[in-house]
C-alpha positions in Angstrom: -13.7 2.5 -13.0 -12.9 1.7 -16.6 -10.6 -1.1 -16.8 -9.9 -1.1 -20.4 -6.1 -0.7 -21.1 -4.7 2.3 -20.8 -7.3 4.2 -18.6 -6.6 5.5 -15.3 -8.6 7.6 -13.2 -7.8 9.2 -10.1 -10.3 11.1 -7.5 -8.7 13.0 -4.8 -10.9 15.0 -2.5 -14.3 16.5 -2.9 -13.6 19.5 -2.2 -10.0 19.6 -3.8 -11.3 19.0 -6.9 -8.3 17.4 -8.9 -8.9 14.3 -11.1 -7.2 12.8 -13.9 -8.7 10.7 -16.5 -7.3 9.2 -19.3 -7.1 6.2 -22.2 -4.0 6.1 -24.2 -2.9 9.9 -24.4 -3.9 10.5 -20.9 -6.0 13.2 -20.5 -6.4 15.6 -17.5 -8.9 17.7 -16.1 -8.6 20.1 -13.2 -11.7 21.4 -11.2 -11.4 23.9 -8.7 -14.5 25.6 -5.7 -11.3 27.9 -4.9 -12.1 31.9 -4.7 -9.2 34.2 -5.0 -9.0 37.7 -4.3 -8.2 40.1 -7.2 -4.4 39.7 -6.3 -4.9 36.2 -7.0 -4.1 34.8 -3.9 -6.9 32.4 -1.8 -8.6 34.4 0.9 -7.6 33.3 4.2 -9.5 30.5 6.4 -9.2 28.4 3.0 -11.2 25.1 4.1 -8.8 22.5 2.0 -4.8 22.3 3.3 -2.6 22.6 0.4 -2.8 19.2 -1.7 1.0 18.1 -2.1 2.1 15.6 -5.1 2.4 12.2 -2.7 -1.5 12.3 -2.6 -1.8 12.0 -5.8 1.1 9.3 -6.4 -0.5 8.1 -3.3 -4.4 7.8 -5.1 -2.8 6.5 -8.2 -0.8 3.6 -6.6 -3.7 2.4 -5.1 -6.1 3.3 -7.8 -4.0 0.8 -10.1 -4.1 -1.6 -7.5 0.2 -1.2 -7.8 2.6 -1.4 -4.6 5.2 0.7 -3.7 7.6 -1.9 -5.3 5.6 -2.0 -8.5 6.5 1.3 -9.0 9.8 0.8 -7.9 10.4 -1.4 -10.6 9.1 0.2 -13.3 10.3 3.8 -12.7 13.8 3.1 -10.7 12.8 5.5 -8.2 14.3 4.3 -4.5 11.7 2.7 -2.8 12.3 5.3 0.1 12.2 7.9 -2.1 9.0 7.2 -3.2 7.4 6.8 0.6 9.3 10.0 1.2 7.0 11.8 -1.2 4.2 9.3 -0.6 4.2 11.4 2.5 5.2 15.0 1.8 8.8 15.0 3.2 9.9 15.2 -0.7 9.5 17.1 -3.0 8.9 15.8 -6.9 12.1 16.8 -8.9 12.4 17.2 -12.6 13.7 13.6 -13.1 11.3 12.0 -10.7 8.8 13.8 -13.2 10.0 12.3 -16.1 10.1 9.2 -14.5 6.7 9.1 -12.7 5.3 10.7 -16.2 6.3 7.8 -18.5 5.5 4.9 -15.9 1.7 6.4 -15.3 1.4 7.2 -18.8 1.4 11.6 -18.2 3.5 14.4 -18.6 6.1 15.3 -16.2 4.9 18.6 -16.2 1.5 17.4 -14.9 4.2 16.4 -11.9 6.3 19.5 -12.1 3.0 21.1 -12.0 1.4 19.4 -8.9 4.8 20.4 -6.7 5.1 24.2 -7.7 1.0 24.5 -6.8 1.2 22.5 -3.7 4.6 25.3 -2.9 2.7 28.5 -3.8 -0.2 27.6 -1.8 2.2 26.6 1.4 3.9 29.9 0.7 0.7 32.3 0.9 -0.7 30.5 3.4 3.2 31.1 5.5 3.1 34.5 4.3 -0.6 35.5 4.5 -1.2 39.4 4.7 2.7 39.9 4.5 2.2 39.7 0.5 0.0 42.7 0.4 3.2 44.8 1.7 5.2 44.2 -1.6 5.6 47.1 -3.9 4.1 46.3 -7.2 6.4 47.9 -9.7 5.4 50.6 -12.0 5.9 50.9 -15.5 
């Protein structure tokens, strides 16, 4: 890993495919071994859960070689709060977003992003074949 100033890189799983590179204006790259069908939704048996948000805080925290109160400090985000995401019982809000996206040096939609994915993919996989029932309007 580079450790120049104002790098960060973050791998998350092989087959997942997310990582985020950067040096100053942080830049991001997003890979993905995911089929969909035409409808746009991931066949089913999809070999990867759903990747939610606190993985990726997760990889970056360690990544930078931070703690939990490291970022504490330098977003003002509850230290419970962050565990609570850490581990996918909450969900990244608009001002944790702008909060997480200045202290890492992204965007918070890169944040806002990462939470509305990880809830469409946990919604088709709820839903499943139930989707293919819904009317698509006609114009």
């Amino acid at each position: 890993m580079n450790q120049e100033k104002g790098w960060h890189r973050i791998k998350v799983d092989k087959n997942a495919g997310l990582s985020l590179h950067g040096r100053e204006e942080t830049r991001i790259m997003f890979t993905s071994q995911t089929i969909t069908t035409e409808s746009g939704r991931k066949p089913m048996g999809r070999k990867t859960d759903p990747v939610y948000p606190g993985e990726i805080l997760l990889e970056m925290k360690e990544e930078n070689g931070l703690s939990t109160i490291d970022i504490y400090h330098g977003t003002d985000i509850p230290i419970h709060t962050l565990n609570l995401i850490m581990t996918g019982e909450k969900r990244i809000t608009g001002e944790i977003a702008l909060r997480l996206g200045r202290y890492f040096g992204t965007s918070p939609e890169l944040w806002m992003n990462l939470q509305v994915k990880y809830e469409l993919d946990v919604a088709t996989d709820k839903i499943g074949n139930e989707l293919e029932k819904v009317q698509v309007l006609e114009r």
